[in-house]
C-alpha positions as CSV (number, residue, x, y, z in Angstrom):
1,X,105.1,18.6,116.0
2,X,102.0,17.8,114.2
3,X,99.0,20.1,114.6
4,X,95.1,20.2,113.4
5,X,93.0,23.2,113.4
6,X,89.6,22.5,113.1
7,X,87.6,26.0,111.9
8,X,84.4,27.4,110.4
9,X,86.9,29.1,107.6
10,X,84.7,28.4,104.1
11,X,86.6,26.9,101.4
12,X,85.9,26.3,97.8
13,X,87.3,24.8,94.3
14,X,88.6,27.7,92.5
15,X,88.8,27.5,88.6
16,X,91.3,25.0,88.5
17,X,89.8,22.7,90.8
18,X,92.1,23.8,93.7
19,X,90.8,24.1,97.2
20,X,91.1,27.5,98.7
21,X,90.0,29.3,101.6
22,X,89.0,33.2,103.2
23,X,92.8,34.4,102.5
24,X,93.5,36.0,106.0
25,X,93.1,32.5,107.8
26,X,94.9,30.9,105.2
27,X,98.1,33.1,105.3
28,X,97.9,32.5,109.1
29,X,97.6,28.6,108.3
30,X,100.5,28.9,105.8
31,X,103.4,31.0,108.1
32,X,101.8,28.9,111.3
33,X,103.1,25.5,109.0
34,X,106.5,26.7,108.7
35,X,107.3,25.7,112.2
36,X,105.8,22.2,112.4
37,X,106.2,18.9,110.9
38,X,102.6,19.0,109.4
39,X,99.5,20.9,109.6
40,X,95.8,19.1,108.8
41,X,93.1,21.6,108.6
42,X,89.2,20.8,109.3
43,X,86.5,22.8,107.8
44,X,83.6,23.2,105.8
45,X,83.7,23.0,101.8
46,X,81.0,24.9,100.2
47,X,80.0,24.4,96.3
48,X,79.8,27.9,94.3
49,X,82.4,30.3,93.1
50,X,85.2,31.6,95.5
51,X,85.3,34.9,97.0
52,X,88.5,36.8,95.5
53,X,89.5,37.3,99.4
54,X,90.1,33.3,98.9
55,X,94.0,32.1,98.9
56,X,95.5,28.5,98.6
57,X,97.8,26.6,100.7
58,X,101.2,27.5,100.0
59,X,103.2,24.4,101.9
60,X,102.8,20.6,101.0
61,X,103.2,19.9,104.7
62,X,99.3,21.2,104.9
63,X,95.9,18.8,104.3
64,X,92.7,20.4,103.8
65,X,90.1,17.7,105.1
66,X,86.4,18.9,104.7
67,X,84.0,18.5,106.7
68,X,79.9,19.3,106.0
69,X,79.1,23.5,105.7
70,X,75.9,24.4,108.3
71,X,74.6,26.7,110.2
72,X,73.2,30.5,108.6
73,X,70.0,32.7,109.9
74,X,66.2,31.3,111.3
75,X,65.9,27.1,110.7
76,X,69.4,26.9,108.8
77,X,70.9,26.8,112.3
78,X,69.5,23.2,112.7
79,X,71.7,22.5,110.5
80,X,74.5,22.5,113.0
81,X,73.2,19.4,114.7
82,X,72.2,17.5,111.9
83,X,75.5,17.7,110.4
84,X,77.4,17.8,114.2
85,X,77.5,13.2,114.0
86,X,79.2,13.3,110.5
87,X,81.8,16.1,111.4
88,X,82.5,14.7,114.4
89,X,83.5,10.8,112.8
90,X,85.5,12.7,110.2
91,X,87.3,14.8,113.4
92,X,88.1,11.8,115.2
93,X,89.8,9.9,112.5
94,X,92.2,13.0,111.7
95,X,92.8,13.9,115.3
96,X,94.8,10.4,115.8
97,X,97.1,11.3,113.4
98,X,98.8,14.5,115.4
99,X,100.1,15.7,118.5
100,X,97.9,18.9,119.4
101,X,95.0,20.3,118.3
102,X,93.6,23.8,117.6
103,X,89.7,25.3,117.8
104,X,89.0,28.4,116.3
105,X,85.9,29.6,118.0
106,X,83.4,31.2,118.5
107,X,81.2,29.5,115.6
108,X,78.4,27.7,115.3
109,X,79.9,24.3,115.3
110,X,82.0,25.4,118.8
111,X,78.6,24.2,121.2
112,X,79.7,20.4,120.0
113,X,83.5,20.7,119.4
114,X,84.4,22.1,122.6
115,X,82.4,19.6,124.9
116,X,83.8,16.5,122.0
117,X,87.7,18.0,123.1
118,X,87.0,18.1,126.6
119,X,85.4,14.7,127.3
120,X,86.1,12.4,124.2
121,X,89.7,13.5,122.8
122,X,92.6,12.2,124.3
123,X,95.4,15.1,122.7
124,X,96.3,18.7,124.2
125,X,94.3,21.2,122.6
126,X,94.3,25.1,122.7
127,X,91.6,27.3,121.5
128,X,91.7,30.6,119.6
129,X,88.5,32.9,120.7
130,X,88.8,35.6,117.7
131,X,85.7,37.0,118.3
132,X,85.0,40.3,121.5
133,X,85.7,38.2,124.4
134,X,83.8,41.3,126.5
135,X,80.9,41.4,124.3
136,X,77.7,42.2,126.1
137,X,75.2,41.3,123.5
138,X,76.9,38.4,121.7
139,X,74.4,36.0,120.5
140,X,74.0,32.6,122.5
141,X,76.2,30.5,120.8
142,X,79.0,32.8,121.5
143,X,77.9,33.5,125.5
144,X,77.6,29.2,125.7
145,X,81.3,28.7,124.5
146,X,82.8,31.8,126.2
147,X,81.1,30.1,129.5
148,X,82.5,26.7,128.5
149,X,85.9,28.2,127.9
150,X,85.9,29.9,131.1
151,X,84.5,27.1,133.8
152,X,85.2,24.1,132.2
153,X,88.8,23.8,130.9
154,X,91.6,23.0,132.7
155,X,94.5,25.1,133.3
156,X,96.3,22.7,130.8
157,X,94.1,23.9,128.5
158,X,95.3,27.5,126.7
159,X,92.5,29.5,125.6
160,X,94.1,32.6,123.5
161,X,91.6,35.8,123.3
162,X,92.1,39.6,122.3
163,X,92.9,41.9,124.5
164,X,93.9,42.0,128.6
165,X,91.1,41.8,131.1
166,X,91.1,41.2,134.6
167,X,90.4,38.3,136.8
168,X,90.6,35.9,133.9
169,X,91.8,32.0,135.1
170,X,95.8,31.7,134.1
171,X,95.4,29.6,131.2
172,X,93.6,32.7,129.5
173,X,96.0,34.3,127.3
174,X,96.9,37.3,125.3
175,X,97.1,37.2,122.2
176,X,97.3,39.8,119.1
177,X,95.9,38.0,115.8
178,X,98.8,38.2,113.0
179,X,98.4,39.7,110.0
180,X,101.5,40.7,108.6
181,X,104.9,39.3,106.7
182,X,108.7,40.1,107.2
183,X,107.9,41.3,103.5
184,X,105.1,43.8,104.2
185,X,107.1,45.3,107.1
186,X,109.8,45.9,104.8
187,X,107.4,47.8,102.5
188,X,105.7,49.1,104.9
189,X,108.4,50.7,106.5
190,X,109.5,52.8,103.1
191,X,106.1,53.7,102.9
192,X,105.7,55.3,106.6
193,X,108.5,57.0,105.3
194,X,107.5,58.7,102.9
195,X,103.9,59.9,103.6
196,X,102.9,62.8,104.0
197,X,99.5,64.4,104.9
198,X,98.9,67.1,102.5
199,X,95.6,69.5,101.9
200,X,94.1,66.2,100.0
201,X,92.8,63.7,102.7
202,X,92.0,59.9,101.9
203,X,90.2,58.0,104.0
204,X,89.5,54.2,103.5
205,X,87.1,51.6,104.8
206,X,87.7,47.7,105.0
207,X,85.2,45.0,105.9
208,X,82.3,44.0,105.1
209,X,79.7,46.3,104.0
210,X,76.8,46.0,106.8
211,X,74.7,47.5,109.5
212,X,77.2,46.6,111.9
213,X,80.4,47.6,110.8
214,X,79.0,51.0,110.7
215,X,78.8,51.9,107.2
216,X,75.7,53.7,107.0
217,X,76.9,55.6,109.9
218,X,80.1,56.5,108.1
219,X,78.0,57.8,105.0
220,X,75.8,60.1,106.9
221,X,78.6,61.4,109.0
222,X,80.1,62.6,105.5
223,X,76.9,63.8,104.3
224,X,77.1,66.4,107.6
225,X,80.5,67.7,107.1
226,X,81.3,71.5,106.6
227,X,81.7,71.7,103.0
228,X,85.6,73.1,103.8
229,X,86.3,69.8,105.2
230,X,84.7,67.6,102.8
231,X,86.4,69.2,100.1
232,X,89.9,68.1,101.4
233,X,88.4,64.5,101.1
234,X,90.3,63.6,97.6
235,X,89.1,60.0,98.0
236,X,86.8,57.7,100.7
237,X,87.8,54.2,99.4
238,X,85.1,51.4,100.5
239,X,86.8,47.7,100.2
240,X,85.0,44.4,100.9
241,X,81.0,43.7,100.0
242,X,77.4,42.9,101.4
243,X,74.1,42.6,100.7
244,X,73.8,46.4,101.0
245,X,76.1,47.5,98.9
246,X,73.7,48.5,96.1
247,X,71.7,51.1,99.0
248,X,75.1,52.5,100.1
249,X,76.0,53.6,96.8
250,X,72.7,55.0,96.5
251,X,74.0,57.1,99.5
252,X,76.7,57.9,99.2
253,X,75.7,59.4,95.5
254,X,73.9,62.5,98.1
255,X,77.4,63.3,99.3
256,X,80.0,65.9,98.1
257,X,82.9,63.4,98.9
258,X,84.2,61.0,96.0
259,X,83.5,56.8,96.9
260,X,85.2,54.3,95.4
261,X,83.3,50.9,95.9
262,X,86.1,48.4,95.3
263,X,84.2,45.3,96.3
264,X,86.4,42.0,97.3
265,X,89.7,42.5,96.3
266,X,93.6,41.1,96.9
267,X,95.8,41.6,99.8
268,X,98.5,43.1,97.3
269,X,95.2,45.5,96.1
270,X,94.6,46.7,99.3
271,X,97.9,47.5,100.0
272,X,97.5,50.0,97.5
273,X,95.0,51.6,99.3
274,X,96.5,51.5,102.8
275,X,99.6,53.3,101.2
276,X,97.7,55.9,99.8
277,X,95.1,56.3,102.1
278,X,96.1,58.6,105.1
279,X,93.2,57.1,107.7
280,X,91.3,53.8,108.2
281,X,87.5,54.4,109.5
282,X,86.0,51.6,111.2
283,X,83.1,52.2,113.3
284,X,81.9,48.9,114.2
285,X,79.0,47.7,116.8
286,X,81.7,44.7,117.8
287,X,85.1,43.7,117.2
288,X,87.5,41.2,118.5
289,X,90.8,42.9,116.9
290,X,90.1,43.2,113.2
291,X,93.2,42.5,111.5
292,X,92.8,45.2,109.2
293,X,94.0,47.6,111.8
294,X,96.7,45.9,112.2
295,X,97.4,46.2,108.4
296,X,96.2,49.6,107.8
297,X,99.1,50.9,110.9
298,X,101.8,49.1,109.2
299,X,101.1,51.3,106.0
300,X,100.6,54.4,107.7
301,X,96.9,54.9,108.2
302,X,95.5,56.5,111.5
303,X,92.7,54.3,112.7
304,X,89.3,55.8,113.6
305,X,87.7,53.2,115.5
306,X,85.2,52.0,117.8
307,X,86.1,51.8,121.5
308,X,84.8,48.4,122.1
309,X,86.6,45.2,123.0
310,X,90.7,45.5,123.3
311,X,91.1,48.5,120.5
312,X,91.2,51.0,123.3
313,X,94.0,48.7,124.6
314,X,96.1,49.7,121.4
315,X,94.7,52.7,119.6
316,X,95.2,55.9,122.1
317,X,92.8,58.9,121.4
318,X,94.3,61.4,120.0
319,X,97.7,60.2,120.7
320,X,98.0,57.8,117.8
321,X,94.7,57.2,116.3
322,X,90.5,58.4,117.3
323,X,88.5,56.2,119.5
324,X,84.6,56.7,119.0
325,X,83.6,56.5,122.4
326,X,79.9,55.9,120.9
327,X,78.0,55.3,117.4
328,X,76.5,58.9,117.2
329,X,77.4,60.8,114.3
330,X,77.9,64.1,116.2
331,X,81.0,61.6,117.6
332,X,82.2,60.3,113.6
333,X,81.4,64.1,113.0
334,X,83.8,65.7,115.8
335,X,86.9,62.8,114.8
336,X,86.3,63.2,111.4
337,X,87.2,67.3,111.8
338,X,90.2,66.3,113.8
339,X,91.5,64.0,111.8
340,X,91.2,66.4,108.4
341,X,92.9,68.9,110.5
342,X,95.6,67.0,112.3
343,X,99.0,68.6,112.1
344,X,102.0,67.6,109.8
345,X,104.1,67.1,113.5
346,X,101.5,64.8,114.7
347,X,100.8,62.7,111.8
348,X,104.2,62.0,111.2
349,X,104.8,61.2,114.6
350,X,101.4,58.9,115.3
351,X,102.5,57.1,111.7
352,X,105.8,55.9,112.9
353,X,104.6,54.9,116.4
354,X,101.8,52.9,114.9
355,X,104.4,51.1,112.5
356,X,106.6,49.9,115.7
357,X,103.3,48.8,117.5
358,X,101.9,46.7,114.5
359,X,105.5,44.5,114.7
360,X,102.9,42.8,117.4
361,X,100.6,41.8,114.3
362,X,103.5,39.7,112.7
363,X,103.2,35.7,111.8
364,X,106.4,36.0,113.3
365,X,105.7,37.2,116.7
366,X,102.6,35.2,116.7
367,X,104.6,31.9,115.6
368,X,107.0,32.5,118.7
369,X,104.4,32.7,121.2
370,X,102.6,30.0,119.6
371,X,106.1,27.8,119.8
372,X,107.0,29.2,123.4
373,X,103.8,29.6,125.5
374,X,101.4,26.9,123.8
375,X,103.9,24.2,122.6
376,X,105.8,23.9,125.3
């Protein structure tokens, strides 16, 4: 089987000259190209330094082919269309060279791709919707293609999303995003064995640092605890980095809890953190699935997360994790006391049933559907 994926994943020359791209879509790329007889990926290649979150290719069976960056806030979105006639000559030449094709969307390029591999490409395609498929407010873009994904693909045509939801058209699939290796879960699974929650809590925090993923919201609901719970706080570890960073800091320096801004870091760096963190905090606006929870259970952190798209599907509250049912900080407030105080019986127990769920985040069960349900 030969496969393209044609993304918006940025990718840059590192230091050496090597291409390399955001490191949790690469991995994916990487496992995924174990089971076929090549793998071409499509996407944009910016100029500048590479984020440390970047990885390279592993496998030789893999071709980067780049294609021109656009899109970004106010007039930069013209961009999309000027650059939609180049990108779409360099597609069509690398599309005859494999047997199926695959669209991650939603992006900005997705309002010409999907419409180009509906009327003017002649292979089976599936597309991967990553983004909150139930997303009330999602900007247009994201409303066009989730229309075009729903009225005007065929049933040939599998469309993978997060999460169940009723009255989807067949061809609408299930699918959890992958995120972890057969050598993670084997670490993983000493870890969980081992932790323990003791009178010094740590929490951590991974994602960007913005308005949306909550972090201000996080910072003030600190600010507000009972000085007996904030002083079992050991650590609240922020990973990842944002235009804001600078003001949260600034924050955060009003609160009795220790930060640790990490900024970008490696997969093997965060791991650290997962295993000695005791809770993940991620009260975001909208999600698909981020695939840090997935990560974070398979080390043994309790997820305090949004309700919104399929997380309520997986994380139960208070049965193995705390779902904010809204953004007020009364809410991150009232979780953030039951978490500190969760029991030694419960923790254990929520720890090792999170483990066992997060086997559905492997590249392995992900490869298998991939090979069973869209190959075939």
């Amino acid at each position: 089987m030969k496969v393209a994926i044609i993304s918006h994943t940025e990718h840059y020359a590192d230091s050496d000259g090597i291409i390399v791209g955001w490191g949790p879509t690469i991995k994916e790329i990487n496992q995924l190209s174990e089971y076929v007889e090549s793998l071409i990926h499509i996407a944009p290649l910016h100029s500048g330094t590479a984020p440390q979150s970047s990885m390279r290719y592993s496998n030789t069976r893999i071709q980067f082919i780049p294609i021109k960056p656009s899109g970004g806030e106010g007039v930069k979105k013209f961009s999309i269309l000027a650059s939609a006639y180049s990108n779409i000559r360099i597609i069509k030449k690398a599309l005859k060279e494999v047997d199926i094709v695959q669209f991650r969307a939603p992006t900005g390029i997705g309002v010409y791709i999907l419409p180009y591999l509906k009327f003017f490409n002649n292979k089976k395609y599936w597309v991967k919707y990553a983004g909150n498929w139930k997303d009330e407010n999602m900007p247009l873009g994201n409303k066009f293609q989730k229309w075009w994904l729903q009225n005007c693909t065929s049933n040939n045509t599998k469309i993978t999303i997060n999460g169940v939801w009723e009255g989807e058209k067949i061809n609408i699939l299930p699918f959890e995003n992958p995120c972890i290796d057969e050598s993670e879960r084997l670490l993983g699974k000493s870890i969980v064995q081992n932790k323990k929650l003791t009178s010094e809590v740590i929490f951590c925090f991974v994602g960007a640092l913005n308005e949306h993923k909550g972090v201000s919201i996080i910072i003030k609901a600190l600010k507000e605890l009972q000085k007996t719970d904030s002083e079992r706080i050991k650590t609240f570890h922020f990973v990842g980095d944002g235009l804001l960073r600078l003001k949260y800091k600034k924050m955060a320096k009003e609160c009795d809890v220790s930060f640790v801004f990490h900024g970008f870091l490696q997969k093997e760096e965060i791991q650290k953190i997962y295993t000695e963190s005791h809770f993940i905090i991620l009260p975001s606006k909208s999600e698909g699935f981020p695939k840090v929870i997935g990560e974070a259970m398979n080390f043994g952190c309790i997820p305090i997360v949004s309700d919104v798209s399929c997380i309520g599907q997986y994380i139960m509250d208070n049965k193995n994790g705390f779902l904010l049912e809204n953004l007020k900080n009364e809410t991150l407030l009232h979780k953030l006391g039951l978490a500190i105080h969760l029991n030694q019986e419960n923790h254990l127990k929520w720890i090792q049933n999170n483990f066992n769920l997060a086997k559905k985040f492997t590249y392995s069960h992900y490869s298998n559907r991939i090979i069973n349900e869209i190959f075939n």
